[in-house]
C-alpha positions in Angstrom: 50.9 13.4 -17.0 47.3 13.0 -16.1 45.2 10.5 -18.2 42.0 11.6 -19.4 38.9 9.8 -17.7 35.9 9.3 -19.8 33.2 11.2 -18.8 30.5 9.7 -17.2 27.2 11.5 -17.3 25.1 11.7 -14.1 22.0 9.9 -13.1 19.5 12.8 -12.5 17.9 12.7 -9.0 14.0 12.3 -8.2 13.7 15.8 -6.6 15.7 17.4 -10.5 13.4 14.4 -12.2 10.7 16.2 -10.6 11.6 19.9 -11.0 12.2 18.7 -15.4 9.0 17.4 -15.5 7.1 20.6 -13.8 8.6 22.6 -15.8 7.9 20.7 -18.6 4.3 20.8 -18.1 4.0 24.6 -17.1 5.7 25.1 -20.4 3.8 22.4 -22.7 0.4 24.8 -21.3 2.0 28.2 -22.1 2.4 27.1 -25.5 -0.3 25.4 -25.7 0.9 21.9 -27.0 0.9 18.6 -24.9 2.8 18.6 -22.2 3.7 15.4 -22.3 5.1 16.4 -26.1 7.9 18.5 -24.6 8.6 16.3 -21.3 9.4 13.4 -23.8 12.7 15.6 -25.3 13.5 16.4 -21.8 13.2 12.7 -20.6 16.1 10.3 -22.1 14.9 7.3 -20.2 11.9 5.7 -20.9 11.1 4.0 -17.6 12.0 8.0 -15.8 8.8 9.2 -18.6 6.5 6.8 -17.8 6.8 6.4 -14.2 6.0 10.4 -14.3 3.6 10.0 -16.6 2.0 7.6 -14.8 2.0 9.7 -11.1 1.4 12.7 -13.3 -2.5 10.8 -14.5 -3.5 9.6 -11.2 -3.5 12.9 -9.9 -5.1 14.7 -12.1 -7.6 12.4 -14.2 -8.0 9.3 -12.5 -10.9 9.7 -10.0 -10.9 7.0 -7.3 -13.3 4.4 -7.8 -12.9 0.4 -6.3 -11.4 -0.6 -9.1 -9.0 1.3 -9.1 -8.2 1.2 -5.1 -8.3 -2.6 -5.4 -5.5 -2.4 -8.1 -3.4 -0.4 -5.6 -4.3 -3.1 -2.4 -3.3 -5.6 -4.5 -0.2 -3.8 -5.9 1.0 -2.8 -2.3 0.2 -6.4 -1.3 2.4 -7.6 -4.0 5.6 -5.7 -3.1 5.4 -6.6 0.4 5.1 -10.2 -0.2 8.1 -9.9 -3.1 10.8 -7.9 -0.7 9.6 -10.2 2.1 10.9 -13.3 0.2 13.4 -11.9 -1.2 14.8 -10.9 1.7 14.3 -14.7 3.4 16.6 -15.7 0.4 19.3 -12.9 0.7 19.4 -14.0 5.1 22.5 -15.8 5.5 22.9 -18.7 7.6 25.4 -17.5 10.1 28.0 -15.2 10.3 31.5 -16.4 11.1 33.1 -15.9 14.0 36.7 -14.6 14.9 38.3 -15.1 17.9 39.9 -12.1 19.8 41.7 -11.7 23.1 38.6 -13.1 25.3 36.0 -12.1 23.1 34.4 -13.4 19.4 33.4 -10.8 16.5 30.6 -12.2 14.1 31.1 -11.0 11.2 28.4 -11.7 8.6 28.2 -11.1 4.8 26.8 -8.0 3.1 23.2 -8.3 2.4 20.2 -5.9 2.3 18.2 -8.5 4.4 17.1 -5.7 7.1 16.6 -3.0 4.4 14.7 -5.7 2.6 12.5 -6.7 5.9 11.4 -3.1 6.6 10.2 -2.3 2.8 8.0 -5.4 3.3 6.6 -4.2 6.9 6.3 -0.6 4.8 4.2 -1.6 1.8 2.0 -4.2 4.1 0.8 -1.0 5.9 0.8 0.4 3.3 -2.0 -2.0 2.0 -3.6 -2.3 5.3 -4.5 1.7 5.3 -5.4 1.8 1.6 -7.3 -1.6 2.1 -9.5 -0.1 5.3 -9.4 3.2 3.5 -11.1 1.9 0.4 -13.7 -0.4 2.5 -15.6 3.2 3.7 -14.3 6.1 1.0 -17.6 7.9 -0.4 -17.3 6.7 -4.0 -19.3 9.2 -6.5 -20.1 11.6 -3.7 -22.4 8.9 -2.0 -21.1 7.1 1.8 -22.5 4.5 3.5 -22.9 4.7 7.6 -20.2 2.1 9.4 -23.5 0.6 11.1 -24.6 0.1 7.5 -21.6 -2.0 7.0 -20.5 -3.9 10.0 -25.1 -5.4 9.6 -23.2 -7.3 7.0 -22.1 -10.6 8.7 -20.0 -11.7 5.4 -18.6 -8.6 5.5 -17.4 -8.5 9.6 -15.8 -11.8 9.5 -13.5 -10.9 6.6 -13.1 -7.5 7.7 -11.9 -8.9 10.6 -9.9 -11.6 9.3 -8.4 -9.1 6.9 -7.0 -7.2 10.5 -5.6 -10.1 11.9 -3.8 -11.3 9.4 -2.3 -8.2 8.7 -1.3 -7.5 12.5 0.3 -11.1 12.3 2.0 -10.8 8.6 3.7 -7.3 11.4 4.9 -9.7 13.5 6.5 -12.2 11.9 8.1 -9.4 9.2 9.3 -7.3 12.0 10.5 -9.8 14.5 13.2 -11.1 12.3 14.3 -8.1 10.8 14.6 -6.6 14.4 16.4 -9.6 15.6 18.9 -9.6 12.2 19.6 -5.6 12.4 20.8 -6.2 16.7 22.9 -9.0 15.6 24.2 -7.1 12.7 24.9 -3.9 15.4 25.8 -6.2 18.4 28.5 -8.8 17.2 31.0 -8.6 19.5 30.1 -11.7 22.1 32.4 -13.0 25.3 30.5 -16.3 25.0 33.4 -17.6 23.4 31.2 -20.6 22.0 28.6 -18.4 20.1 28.1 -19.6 16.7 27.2 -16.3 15.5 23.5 -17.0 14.6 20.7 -14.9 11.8 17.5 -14.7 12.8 15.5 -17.4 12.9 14.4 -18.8 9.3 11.5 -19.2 7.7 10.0 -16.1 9.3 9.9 -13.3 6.8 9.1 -16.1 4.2 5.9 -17.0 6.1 5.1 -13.2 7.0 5.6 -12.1 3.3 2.6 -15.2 2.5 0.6 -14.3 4.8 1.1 -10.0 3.7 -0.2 -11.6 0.6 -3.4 -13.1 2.2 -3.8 -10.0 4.1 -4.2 -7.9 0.3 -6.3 -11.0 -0.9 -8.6 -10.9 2.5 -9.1 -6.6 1.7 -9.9 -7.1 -1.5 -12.6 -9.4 -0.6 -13.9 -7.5 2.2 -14.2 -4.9 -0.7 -16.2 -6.7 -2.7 -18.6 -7.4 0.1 -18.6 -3.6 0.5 -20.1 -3.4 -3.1 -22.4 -5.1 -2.2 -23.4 -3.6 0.9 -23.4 -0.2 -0.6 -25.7 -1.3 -3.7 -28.2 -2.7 -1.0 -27.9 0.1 1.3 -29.1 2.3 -1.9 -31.6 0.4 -3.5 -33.1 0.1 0.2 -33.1 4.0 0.5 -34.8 4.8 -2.8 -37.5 2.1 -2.3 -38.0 4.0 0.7 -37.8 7.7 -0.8 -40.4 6.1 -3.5 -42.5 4.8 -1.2 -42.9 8.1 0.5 -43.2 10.3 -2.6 -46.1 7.7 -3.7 -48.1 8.2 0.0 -47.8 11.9 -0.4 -49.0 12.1 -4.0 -52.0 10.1 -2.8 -52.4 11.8 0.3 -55.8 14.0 -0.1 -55.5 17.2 2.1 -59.2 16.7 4.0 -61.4 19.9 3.4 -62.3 21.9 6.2 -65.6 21.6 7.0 -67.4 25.4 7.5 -70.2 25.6 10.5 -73.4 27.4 9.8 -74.4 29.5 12.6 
């Protein structure tokens, strides 16, 4: 006789998340009530209604300004540096080896460290393009020329110190996650002394910091690009006022008329 499971309702997906939410909206504007109204019956989990909510806003009312780009630099720069130490704490040691007929397997624990790794590498560039992106973006319709910018010494040395510490937060993110995931796929050895090492340690740990610095060095440079771009406009309209005083007192010279 079979025995009756409980049933376990299903986790809805991000694509049918998606799709509910749509639909929601096209129908709160038909009827002409708030959308968000009817997507809150349709929506049993709070977290699922906000997180839309919250994608469903910066789309459509949230214009970008450097406020709100620096909140997403520093957001980025956050999760990198969190999965990347979090993943330094989930790296084993070693793995442990098992002898075979002329050969040693590694086998190593289950852990996401390589998962882990390449979410940090992810959200570092992740900061790095919305970090250079938000450095030249034409906020309020009005952009400022590159030469403009890079006159700023301030500006160029953390500019450029905000690239270089991004490229080396890469490196030392992706070399030990690299070197975990071939000795995750390559653990069969005929060094029959291998002790079945990780990667080394201490390297995502030191490239999730220095991800962090990388954010912190952006957001900096952004501020100096505030600065620029209020200096860059108050230079241009002292200049426009200067020339629409000379041609209010420019006097058109009247043409003299010869008498034969």
């Amino acid at each position: 006789m079979l025995s009756k499971q409980p049933y376990k309702a299903r986790s809805p997906t991000i694509k049918e998340s998606t799709v509910k939410f749509t639909a929601s909206f096209i129908r709160g504007v038909h009827l002409g009530t708030s959308p968000f109204a009817v997507a809150v019956t349709l929506f049993p989990s709070a977290g699922e209604f906000c997180f839309f909510s919250f994608l469903f806003y910066i789309s459509t009312e949230m214009a970008v300004t450097m406020k709100l780009m620096s909140l997403l630099v520093a957001a980025l720069g956050a999760l990198s540096f969190l999965f990347g130490v979090i993943a330094e704490n989930k790296k084993p040691a070693a793995g442990t080896p098992i002898t075979g007929k002329g050969v040693v397997i590694c086998k190593y624990p289950a852990d996401a460290t390589v998962v882990l790794g390449f979410l940090s590498v992810a959200f570092l560039i992740a900061s790095t393009v919305a970090g250079y992106f938000s450095l030249f973006y034409p906020y309020k319709g009005k952009s400022v020329p590159q030469s403009a910018m890079f006159r700023s010494t301030s500006f160029l040395i953390f500019f450029n110190i905000a690239l270089f510490t991004g490229g080396l937060a890469a490196a030392l993110l992706l070399w030990p996650t690299i070197t975990e995931q071939l000795h995750l796929s390559r653990n069969v050895h005929h060094n029959m002394e291998t002790a079945c090492p990780t990667a080394k340690t201490g390297l995502l740990g030191g490239g999730a910091f220095v991800s962090l610095d990388s954010a912190l060095f952006w957001l900096v440079a952004l501020m100096l690009a505030a600065n620029v771009r209020e200096d860059y406009f108050d230079e241009v309209e002292s200049k426009l006022a200067v020339d629409d005083s000379a041609a209010a007192d420019y006097v058109e010279p009247s043409v003299l008329k010869g008498s034969a």
